[in-house]
C-alpha positions as CSV (number, residue, x, y, z in Angstrom):
1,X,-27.4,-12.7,23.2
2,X,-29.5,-13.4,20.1
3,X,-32.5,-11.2,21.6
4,X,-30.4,-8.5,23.1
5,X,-28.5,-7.0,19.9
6,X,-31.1,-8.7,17.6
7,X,-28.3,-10.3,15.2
8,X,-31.0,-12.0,12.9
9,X,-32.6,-8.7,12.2
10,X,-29.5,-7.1,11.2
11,X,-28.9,-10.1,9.2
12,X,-25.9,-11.4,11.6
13,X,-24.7,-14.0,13.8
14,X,-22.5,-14.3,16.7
15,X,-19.7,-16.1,14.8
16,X,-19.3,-12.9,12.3
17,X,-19.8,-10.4,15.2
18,X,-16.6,-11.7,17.2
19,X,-15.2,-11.2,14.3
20,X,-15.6,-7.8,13.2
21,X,-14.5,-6.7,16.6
22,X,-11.5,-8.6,16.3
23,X,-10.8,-6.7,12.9
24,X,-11.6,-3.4,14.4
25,X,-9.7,-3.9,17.2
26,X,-6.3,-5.1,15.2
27,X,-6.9,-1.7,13.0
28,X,-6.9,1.0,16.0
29,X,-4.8,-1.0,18.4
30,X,-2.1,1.1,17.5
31,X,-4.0,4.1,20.0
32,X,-3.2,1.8,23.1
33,X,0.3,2.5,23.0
34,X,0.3,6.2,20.6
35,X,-1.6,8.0,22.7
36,X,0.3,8.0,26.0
37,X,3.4,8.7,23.4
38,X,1.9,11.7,22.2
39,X,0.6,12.9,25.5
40,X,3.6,12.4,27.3
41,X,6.0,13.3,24.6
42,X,7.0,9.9,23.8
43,X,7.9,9.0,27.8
44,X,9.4,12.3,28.1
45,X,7.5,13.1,30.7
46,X,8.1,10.3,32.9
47,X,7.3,6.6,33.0
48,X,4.6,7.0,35.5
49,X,2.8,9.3,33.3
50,X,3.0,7.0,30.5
51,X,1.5,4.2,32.5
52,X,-1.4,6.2,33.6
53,X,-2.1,7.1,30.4
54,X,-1.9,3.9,28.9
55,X,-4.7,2.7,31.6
56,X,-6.5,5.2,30.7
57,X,-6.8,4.6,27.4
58,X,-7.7,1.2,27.7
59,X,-10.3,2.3,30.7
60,X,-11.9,5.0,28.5
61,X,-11.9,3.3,25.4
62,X,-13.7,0.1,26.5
63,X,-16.6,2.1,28.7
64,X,-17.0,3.8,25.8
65,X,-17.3,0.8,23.7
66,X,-19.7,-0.9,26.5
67,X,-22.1,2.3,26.2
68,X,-22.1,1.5,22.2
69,X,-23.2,-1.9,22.7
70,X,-25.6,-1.7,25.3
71,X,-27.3,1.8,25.0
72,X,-26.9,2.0,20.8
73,X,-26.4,-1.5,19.5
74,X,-24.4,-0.3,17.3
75,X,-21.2,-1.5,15.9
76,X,-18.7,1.8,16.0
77,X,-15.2,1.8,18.3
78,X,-14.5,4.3,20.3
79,X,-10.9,5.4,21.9
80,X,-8.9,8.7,21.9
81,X,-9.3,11.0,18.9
82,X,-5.9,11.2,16.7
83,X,-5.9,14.9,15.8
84,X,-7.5,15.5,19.6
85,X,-5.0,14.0,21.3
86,X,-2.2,15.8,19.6
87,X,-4.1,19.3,20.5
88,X,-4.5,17.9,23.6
89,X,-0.8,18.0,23.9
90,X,-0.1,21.4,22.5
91,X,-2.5,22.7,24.9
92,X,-0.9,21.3,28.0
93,X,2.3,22.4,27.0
94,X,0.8,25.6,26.9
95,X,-0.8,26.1,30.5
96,X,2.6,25.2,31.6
97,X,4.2,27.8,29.6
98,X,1.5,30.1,31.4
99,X,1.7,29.0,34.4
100,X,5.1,27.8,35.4
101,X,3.3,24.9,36.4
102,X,4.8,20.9,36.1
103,X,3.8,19.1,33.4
104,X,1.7,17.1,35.4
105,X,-0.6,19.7,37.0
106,X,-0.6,21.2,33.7
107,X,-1.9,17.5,32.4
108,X,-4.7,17.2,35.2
109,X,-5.4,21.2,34.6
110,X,-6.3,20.3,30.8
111,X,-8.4,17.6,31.7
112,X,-10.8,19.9,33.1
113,X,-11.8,20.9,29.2
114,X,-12.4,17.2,28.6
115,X,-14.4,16.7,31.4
116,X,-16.7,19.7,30.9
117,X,-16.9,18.8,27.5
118,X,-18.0,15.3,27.7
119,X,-20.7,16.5,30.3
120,X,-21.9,19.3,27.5
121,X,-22.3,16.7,24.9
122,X,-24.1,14.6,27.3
123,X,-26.8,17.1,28.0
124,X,-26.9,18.1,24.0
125,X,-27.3,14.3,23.4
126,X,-30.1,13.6,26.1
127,X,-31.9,16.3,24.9
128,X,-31.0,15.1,21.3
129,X,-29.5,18.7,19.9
130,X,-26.6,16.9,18.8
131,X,-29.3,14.6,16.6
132,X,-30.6,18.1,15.2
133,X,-27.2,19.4,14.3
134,X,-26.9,16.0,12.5
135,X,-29.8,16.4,10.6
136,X,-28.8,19.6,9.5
137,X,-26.1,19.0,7.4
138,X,-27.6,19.1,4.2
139,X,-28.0,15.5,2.6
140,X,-25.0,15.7,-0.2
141,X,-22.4,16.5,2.0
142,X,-24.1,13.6,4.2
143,X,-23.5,11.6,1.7
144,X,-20.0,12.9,0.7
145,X,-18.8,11.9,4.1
146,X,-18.2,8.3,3.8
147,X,-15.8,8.6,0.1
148,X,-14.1,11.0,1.8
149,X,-13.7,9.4,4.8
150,X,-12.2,6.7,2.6
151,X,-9.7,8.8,0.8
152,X,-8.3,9.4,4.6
153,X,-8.2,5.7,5.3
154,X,-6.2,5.4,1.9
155,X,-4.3,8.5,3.1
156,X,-3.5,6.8,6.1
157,X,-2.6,3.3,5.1
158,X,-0.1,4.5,2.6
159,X,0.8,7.9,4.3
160,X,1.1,8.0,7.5
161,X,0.3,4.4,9.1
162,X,3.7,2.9,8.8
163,X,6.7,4.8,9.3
164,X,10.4,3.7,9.1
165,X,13.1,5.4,10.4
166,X,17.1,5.1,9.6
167,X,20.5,7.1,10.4
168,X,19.4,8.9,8.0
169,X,16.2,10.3,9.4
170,X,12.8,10.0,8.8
171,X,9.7,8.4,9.6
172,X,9.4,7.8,5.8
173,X,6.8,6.6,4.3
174,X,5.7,4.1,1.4
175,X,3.4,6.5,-0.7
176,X,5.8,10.0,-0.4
177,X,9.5,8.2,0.1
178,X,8.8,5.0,-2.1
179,X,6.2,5.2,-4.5
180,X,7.4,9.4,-4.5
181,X,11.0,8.4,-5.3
182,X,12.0,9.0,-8.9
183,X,14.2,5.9,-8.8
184,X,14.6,2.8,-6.3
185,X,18.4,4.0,-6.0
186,X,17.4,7.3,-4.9
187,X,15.0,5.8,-2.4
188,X,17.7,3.5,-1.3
189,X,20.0,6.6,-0.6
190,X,17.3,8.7,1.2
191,X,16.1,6.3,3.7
192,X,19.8,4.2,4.4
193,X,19.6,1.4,6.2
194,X,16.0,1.7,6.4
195,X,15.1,1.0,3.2
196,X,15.0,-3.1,3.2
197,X,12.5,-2.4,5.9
198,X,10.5,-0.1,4.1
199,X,10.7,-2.9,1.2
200,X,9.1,-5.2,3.5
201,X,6.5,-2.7,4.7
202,X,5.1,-2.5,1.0
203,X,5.3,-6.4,0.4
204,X,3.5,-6.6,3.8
205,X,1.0,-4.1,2.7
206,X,0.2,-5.3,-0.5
207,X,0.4,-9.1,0.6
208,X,-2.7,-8.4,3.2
209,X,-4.4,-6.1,0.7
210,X,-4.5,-9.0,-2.3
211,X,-5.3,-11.9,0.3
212,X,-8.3,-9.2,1.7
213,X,-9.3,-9.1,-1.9
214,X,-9.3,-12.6,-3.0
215,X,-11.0,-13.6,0.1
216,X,-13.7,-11.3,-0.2
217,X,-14.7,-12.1,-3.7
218,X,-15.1,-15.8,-2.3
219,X,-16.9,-14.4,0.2
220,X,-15.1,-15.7,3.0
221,X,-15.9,-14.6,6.7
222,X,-13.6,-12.6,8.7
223,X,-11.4,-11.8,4.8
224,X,-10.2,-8.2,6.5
225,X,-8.7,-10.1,10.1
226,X,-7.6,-13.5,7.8
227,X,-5.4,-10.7,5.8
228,X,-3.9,-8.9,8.5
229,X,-3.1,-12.2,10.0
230,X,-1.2,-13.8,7.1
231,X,0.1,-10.0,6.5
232,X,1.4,-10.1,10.1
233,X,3.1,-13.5,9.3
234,X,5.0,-12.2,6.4
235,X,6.2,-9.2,8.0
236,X,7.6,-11.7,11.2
237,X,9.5,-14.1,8.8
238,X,10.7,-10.7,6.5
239,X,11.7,-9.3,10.4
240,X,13.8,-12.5,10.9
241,X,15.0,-13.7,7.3
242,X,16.1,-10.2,5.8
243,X,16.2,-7.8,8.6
244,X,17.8,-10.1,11.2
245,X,15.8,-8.6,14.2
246,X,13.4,-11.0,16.1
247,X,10.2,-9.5,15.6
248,X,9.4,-10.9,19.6
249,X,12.1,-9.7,21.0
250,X,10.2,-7.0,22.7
251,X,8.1,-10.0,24.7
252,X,11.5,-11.1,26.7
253,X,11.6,-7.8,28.9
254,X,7.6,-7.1,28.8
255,X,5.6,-6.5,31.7
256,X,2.4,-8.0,32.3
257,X,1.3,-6.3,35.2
258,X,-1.3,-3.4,35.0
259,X,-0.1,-0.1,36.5
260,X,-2.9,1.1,38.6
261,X,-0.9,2.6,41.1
262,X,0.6,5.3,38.3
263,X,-2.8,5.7,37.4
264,X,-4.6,6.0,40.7
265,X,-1.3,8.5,41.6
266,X,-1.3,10.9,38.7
267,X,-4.9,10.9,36.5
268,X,-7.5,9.5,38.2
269,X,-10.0,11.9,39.1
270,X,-7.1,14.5,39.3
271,X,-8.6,17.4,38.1
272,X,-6.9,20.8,38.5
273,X,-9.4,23.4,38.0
274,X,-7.5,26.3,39.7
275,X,-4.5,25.9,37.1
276,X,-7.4,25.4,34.3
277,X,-8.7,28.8,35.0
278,X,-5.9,30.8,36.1
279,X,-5.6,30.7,32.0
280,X,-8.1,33.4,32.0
281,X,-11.9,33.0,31.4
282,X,-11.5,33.6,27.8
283,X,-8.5,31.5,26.5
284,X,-10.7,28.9,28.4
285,X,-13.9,29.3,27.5
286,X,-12.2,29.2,23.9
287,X,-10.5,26.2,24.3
288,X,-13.5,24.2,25.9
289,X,-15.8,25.2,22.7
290,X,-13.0,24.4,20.3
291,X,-12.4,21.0,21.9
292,X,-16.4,20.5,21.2
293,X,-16.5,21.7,17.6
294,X,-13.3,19.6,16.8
295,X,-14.8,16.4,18.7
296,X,-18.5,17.0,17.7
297,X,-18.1,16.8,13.9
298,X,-15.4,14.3,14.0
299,X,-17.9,11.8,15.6
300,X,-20.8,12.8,13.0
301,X,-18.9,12.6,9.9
302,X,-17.2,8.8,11.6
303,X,-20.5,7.5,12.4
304,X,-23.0,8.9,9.3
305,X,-19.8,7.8,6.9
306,X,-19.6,4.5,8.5
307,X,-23.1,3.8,8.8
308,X,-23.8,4.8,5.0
309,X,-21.1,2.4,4.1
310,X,-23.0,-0.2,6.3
311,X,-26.3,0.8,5.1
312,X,-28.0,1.8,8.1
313,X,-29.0,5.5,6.8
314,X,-33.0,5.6,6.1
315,X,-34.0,7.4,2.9
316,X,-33.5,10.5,4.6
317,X,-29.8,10.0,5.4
318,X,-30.7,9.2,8.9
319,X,-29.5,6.7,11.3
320,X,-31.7,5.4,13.2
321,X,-30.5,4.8,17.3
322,X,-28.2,8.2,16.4
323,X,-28.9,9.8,20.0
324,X,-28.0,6.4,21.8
325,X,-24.6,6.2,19.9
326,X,-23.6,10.1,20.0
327,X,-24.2,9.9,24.0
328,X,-21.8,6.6,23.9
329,X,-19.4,8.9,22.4
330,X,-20.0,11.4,24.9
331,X,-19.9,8.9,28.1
332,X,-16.6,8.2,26.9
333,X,-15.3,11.6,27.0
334,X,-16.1,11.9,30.2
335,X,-14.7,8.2,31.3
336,X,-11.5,9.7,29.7
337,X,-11.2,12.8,31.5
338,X,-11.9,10.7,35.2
339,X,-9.1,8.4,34.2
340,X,-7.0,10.6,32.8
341,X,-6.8,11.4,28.7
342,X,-7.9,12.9,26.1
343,X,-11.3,13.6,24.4
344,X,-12.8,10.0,23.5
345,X,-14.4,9.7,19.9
346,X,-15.9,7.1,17.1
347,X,-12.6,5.7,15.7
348,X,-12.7,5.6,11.7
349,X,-11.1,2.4,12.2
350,X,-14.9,0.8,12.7
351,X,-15.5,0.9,9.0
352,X,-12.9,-2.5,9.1
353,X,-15.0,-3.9,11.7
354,X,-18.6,-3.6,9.8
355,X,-16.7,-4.1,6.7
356,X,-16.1,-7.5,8.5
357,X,-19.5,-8.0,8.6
358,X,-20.3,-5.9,12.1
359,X,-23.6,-5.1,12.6
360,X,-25.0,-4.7,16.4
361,X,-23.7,-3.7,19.5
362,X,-21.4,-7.4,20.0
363,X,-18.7,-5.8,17.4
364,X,-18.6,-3.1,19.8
365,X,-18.4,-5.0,23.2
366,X,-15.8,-7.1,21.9
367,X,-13.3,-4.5,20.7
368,X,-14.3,-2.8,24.1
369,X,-13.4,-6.2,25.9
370,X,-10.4,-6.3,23.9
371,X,-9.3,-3.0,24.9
372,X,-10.0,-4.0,28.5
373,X,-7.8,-7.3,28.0
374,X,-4.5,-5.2,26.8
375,X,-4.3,-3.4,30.2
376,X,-3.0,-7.3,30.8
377,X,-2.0,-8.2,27.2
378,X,-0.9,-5.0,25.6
379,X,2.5,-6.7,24.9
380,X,1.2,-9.0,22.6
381,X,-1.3,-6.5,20.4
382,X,2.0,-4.3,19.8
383,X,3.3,-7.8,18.0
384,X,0.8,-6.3,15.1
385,X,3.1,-4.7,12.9
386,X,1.7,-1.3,11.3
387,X,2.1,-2.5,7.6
388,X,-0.7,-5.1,8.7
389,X,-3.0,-2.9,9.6
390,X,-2.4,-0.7,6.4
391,X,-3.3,-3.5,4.3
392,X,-7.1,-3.2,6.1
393,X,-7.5,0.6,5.8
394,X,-6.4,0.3,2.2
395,X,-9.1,-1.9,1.8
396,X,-11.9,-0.5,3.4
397,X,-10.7,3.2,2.1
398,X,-11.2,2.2,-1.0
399,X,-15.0,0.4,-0.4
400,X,-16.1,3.5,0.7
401,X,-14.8,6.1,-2.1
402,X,-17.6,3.9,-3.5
403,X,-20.3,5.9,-2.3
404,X,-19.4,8.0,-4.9
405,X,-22.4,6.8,-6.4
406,X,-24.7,8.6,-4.4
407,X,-23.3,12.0,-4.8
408,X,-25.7,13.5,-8.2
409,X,-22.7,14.7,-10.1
410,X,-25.1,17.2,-12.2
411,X,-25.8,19.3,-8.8
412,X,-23.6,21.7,-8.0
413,X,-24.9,22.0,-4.9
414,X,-24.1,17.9,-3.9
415,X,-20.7,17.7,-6.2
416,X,-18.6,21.1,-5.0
417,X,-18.8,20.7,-1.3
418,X,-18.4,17.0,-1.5
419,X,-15.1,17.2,-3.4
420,X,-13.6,19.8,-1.4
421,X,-14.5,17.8,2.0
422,X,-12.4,14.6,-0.5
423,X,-9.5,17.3,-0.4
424,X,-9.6,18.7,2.9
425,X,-10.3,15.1,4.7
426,X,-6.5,13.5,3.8
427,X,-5.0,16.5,3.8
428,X,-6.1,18.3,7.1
429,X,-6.2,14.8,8.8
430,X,-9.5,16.2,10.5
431,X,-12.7,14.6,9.6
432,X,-14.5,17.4,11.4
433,X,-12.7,20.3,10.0
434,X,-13.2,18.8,6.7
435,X,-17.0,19.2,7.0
436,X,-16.9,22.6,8.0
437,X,-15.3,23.6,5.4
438,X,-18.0,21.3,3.1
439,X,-21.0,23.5,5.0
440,X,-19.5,27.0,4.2
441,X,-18.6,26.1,0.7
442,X,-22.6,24.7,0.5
443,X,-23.9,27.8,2.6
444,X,-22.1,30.3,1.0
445,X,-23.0,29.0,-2.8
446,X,-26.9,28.8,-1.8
447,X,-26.3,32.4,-0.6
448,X,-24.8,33.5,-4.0
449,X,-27.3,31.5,-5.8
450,X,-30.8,32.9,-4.5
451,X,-31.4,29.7,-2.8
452,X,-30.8,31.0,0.7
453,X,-34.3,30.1,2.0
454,X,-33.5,26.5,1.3
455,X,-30.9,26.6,3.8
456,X,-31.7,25.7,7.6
457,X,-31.1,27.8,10.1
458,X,-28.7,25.5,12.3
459,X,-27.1,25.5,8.8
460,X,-26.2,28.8,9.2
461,X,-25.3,28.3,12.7
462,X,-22.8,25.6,12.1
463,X,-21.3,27.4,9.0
464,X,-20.9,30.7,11.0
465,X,-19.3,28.9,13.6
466,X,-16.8,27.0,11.9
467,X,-15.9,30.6,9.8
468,X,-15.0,32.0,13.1
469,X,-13.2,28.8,14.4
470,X,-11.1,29.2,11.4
471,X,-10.2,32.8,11.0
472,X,-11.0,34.5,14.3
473,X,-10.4,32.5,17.2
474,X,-6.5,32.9,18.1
């Protein structure tokens, strides 16, 4: 193990690997059971469904994961993209609308797109255009990814991580219904009943956040999974003592027993090219190149943001092994389409695990092995409770607005693009789109500024590209 991911020359051990796949696993485990929620309309669409999804996403996600640790050595989580899973959706319920067909053939009709484009990305990989396209993006909004990648994770862990709901509506959350209420009386009377909970959320939150600090500046191993554990525990006795709900409750009817028949049944290898195309060549065509553009630049800003926090950018902004990881990403995709979900990408959620201390490709294969192990255990990750894991994104968010420091506030050039991509990250919720945006802003200033020359062609490319994503492409 020692000579296969070459822990002493990244400066690691076994001990601290385990760890930081532990921690990246407990920060994304909230995909295994979100994603067949949003792709089946919460159960909606059928209990079978559901099941094959949630097989799938366990599947996907841990070949992925192997890929990462065996091809790449690196130490980035993959599972299906948030954002990607959502269009995913849309786009399903759209065929159907087209087509008259069931949801179902609709669902296996739309995982053509994935499948084509995982096999796209693995041909741009092995021939390493997707490296190039990397490279391209000039090195300030390079280095503008990773602070505004944090800003998302902040965005996240206040925003949108943790959501309570009451008779009186919601999901609210802590940073818009709490810290956004003018008084704790007005909060009280928005949210109901669900306000002690959303008390305890924020006391969970801030709990793990603290302990992450304090055990971090006594550099102590494993701080980011030690504070979503005691977070965890003070969110279960809250549950219990205030709440009066047994936060276990959910383990007495739980079913341990993998549903590979649903699986097998409805998504595996069940691809339905004639409902795909009866779409119409264009609306496909579209839709395959807006799946890649979405997934493609979601990946590069997770794993140059991630790997600048992590310091394994050369001088040049570079990561070395970039190919190896980008065709993980791209085996993964196409994993997920055979078994039967959406795209597969680098989760943002890996900045916990090399915050943690992740290094090589054994943070990956145990998050991956993890994954595999909730197609059996899955009841017992969903014990994790949502304010736990906010306490870790909080933390890491804010680590990497640090790189900051990079940026050379006197350059227009660097400081402009970078703080509208800081803008456009939280807000969009895209991590891709948020880069585009960056590149056009960058392009069209060297344009106006008689430095067009200085500006790469695949620049202009991407720029173009993303321009017509945006404003042409219905």
């Amino acid at each position: 193990m020692e000579n296969f991911f070459k822990l002493k020359e990244n400066r690691t051990t076994v001990r601290t690997e385990i760890l930081a796949g532990v921690t990246t696993f407990m920060t994304m485990a909230y995909i295994i059971a979100l994603n067949p929620n949003l792709l089946t309309g919460f159960g909606a669409e059928g209990a079978d469904l559901w099941n094959a999804v949630f097989m799938a996403t366990c599947i996907a996600s841990a070949v992925g994961m192997f890929v990462m640790a065996f091809v790449a050595n690196k130490p980035f989580a993959m599972a299906p993209g948030m954002g990607l899973n959502s269009f995913f959706a849309v786009v399903v319920a759209n065929i159907a609308g087209l087509t008259g067909l069931t949801y179902v053939a609709s669902f296996q009709a739309a995982l053509c797109i994935i499948l084509i484009e995982g096999i796209v990305f693995i041909i741009l990989s092995v021939l390493n255009i997707r490296e190039k396209i990397v490279n391209a993006i000039p090195l300030g909004v390079r280095m503008g990814i990773a602070p505004a990648i944090g800003l998302m994770l902040m965005n996240i862990g206040f925003g949108s991580n943790a959501g309570i709901y009451s008779e009186t509506g919601g999901p609210f959350y802590a940073m818009a219904n709490f810290f956004g209420s003018l008084t704790a009386r007005s909060a009280s009377t928005a949210m109901g009943s669900g306000y002690p909970a959303m008390v305890l959320t924020v006391v969970t939150m801030f709990v793990g956040l603290f302990v992450i600090v304090a055990l971090d500046q006594k550099k102590v191993k494993g701080a980011v999974l030690i504070g979503m554990l005691i977070a965890s525990v003070v969110y279960w006795i809250g549950s219990a003592a205030f709440l009066h709900a047994n936060p276990f409750a959910s383990l007495a009817t739980a079913s341990f027993l993998p549903p590979f028949a649903d699986m097998f049944k409805l998504t595996f290898f069940k691809f339905n090219f004639a409902g795909f195309f009866s779409i119409g060549w264009f609306t496909a065509i579209t839709l395959i190149i807006t799946f890649c553009m979405i997934d493609m630049f979601d990946t590069i800003g997770t794993l140059v943001g991630t790997a600048s926090r992590a310091g394994m950018l050369n001088d040049k902004g570079e990561m070395p092994q970039m190919k190896e990881a980008l065709l993980a990403d791209a085996v993964g995709t196409v994993a997920g389409a055979m078994t039967g979900t959406s795209t597969v990408t680098t989760f943002v959620e890996s900045a916990s695990g090399v915050e943690a201390g992740g290094r090589t490709g054994l943070t990956a294969l145990t998050t991956g092995l993890l994954f595999l192990a909730c197609i059996f255990i899955a009841p017992i990750a969903a014990l994790i409770p949502a304010a736990a894991t906010s306490s870790a994104l909080i933390y890491v968010g804010i680590l990497m607005v640090a790189g900051l420091r990079n940026i050379d506030f006197s350059d227009m050039f660097q400081l402009v693009p970078v703080a509208v991509m800081m803008i456009a990250m939280p807000i969009s919720g895209s991590i891709g789109h948020a880069i585009g945006l960056g590149l056009i802003i960058y392009t069209i200033m060297s344009l106006c500024s008689g430095r067009a020359k200085k500006v790469s062609a695949l620049t202009y490319i991407i720029s173009l590209l993303f321009l017509i994503k945006f404003f042409v492409v219905a």
